[in-house]
C-alpha positions in Angstrom: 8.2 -12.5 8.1 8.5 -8.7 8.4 8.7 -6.3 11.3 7.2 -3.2 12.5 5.9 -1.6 15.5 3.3 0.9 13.9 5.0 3.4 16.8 3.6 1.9 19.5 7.3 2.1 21.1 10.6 3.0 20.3 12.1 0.0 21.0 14.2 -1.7 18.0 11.6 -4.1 15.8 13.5 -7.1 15.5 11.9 -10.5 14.3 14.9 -13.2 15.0 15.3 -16.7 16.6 12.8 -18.4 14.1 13.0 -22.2 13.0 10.5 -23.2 10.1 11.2 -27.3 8.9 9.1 -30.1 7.8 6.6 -27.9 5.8 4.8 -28.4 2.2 3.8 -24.3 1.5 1.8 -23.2 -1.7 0.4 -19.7 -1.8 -0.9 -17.7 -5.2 2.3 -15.5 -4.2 5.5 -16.1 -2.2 6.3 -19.7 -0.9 8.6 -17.9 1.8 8.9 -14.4 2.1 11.7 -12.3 4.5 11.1 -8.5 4.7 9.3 -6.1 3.3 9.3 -1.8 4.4 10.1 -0.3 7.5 13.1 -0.5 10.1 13.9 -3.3 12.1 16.1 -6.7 12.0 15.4 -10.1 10.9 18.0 -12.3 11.9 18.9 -15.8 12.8 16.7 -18.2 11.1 16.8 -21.5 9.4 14.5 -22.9 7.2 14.9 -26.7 6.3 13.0 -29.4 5.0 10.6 -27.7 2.8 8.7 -28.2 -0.4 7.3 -25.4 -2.3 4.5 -26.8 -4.3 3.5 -23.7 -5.7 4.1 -20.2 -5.6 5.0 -17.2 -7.8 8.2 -16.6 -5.7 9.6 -19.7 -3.7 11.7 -17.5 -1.5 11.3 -13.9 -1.9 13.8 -11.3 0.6 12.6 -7.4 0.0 14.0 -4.3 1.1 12.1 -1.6 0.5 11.2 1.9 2.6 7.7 2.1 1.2 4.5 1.9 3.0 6.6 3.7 6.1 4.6 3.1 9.2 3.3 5.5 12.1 6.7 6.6 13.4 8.8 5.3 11.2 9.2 8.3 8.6 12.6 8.5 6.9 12.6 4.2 7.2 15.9 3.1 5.9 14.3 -0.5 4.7 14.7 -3.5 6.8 17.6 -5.4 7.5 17.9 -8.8 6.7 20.8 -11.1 7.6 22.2 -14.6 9.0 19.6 -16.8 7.7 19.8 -20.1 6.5 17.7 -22.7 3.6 18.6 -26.0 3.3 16.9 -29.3 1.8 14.1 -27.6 -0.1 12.7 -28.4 -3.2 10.5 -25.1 -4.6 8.5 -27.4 -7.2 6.6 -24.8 -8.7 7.3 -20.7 -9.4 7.3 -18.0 -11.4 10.6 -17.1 -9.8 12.9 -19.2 -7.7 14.6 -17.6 -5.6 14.5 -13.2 -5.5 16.2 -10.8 -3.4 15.6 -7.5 -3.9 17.1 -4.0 -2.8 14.8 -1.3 -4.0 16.4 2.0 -4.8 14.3 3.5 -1.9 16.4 1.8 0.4 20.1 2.7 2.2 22.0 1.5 5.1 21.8 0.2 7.5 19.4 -1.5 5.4 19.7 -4.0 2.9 20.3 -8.0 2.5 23.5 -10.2 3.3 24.9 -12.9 5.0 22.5 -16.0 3.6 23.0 -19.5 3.1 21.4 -21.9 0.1 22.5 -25.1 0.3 21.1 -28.5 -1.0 18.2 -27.4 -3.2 16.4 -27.4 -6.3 14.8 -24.9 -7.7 12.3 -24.9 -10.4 10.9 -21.6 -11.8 10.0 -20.3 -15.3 11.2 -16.9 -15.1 14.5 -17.4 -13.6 15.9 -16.0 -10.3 18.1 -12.4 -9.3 19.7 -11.1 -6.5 19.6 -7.1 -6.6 20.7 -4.4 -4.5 21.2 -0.5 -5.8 24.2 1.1 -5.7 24.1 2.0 -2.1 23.0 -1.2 -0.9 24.6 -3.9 -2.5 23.2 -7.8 -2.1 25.8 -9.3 0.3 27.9 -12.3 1.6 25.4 -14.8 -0.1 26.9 -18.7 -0.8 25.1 -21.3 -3.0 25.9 -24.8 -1.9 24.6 -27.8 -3.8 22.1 -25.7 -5.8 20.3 -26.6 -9.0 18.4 -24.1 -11.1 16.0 -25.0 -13.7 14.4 -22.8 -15.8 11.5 -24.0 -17.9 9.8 -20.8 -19.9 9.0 -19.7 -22.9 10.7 -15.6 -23.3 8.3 -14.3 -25.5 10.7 -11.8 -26.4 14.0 -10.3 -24.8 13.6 -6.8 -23.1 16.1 -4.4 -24.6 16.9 -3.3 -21.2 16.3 -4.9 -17.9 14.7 -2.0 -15.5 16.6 -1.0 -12.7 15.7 -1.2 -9.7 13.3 -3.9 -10.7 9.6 -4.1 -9.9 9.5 -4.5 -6.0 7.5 -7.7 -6.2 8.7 -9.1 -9.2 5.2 -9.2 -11.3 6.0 -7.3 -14.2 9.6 -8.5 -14.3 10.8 -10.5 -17.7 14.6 -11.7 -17.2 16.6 -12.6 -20.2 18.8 -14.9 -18.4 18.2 -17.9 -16.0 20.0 -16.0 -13.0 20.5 -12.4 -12.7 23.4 -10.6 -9.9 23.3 -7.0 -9.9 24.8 -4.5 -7.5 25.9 -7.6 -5.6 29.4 -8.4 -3.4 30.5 -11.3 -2.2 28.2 -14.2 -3.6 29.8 -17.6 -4.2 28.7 -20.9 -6.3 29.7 -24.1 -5.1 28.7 -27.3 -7.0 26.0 -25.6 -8.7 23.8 -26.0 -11.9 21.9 -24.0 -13.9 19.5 -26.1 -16.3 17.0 -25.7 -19.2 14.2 -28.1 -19.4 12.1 -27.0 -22.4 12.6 -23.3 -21.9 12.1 -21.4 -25.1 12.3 -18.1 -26.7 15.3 -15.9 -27.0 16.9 -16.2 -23.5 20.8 -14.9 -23.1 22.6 -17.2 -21.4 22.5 -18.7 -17.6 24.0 -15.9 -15.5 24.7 -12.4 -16.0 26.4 -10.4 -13.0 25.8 -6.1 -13.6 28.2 -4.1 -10.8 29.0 -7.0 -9.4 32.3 -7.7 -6.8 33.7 -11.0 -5.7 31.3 -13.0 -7.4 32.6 -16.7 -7.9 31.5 -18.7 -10.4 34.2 -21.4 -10.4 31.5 -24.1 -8.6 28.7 -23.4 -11.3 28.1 -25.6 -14.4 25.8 -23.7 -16.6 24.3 -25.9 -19.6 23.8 -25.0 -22.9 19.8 -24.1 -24.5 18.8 -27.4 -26.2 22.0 -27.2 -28.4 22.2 -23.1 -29.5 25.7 -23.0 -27.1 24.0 -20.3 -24.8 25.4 -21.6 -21.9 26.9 -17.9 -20.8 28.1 -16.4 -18.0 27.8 -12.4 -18.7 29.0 -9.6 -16.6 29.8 -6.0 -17.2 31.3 -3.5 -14.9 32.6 -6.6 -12.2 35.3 -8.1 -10.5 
């Protein structure tokens, strides 16, 4: 789902009201995927009842100002807010669940207000919520969640880029969740999971610039007995 008008008016692109259940998806890239470039809204929807089979990304939100259309110079990026995932299995994925702000993007742009809730989620690369420094990941609640991460990590990056890669492809996480430039995002009885993941992964979550970020609802288990069950942050609240 993205929206655009390619300048054909100058009415507001908005792509809203939308109700997606009951659905087995696989696709050689995103399972579901929420915004992309431009200006414009995408609001009020619910997904429910879904299994990913396969995908690199299960759900995959983007903000990003790139590929501007006709009459749309100067884009701010999409905004993408008030939707909701519940009961959905993503079987399959490269990454689980991705949300990313590029640095291209500023207000009123940007992603917030979403819902998880009664899901599991199996990727081998992990899962991130991102935003840059202007537009911070928003008002995002994990209900009932569990995260399992079954890769091997080759080897850990010395530094994880930021912003990432828009779409995620040449992306290697150290960790099994990553929150960066991120306010408001709340775990509540969640897991994060190894099942034979292995390499030299850091821990389960690691929050950079992060505010209001509650953890208190997340269990995350140890790697196969080496204690790196962490939860990381630098330069939050």
């Amino acid at each position: 789902f993205f929206t655009h008008h390619d300048g054909l008016t100058d009415a507001t692109a908005e792509c809203s009201g939308v109700v997606v259940s009951d659905c087995v998806l696989a696709s050689s890239w995103s399972g579901v995927r929420i915004g992309y470039a431009g200006d414009g809204r995408l609001c009020d929807m619910a997904f429910s009842n879904l299994v990913v089979a396969r995908a690199f990304n299960g759900i995959d939100l983007l903000c990003t100002t790139r590929n501007t259309y006709k009459g749309e110079a100067g884009a701010a990026g999409p905004t993408t807010r008030d939707i909701v995932f519940s009961n959905i299995v993503i079987a399959d994925s490269e990454f689980g669940i991705s949300a990313n702000v590029h640095g291209d993007a500023r207000l009123p742009g940007g992603i917030r207000d979403l819902l998880f809730a009664g899901m599991k989620v199996n990727s081998r690369r992990g899962n991130y919520l991102v935003g840059n420094t202007g537009v911070p990941v928003s008002g995002v609640a994990f209900r009932d969640v569990e995260f399992t991460v079954t890769g091997d990590l080759k080897e850990r990056p010395a530094k994880v880029p930021d912003p990432l890669s828009l779409f995620g492809a040449g992306t290697v996480l150290p960790y099994a969740f990553l929150v960066r430039h991120a306010a408001g995002v709340a775990f509540r009885d969640c897991r994060i999971r190894w099942e034979g993941a292995t390499g030299d992964w850091g821990g389960a979550l690691h929050v950079i610039d992060g505010r209001d970020i509650d953890c208190r609802g997340l269990r995350a288990d140890a790697i196969d007995g080496d204690g790196k069950s962490s939860i990381t942050s630098i330069g939050s609240e």
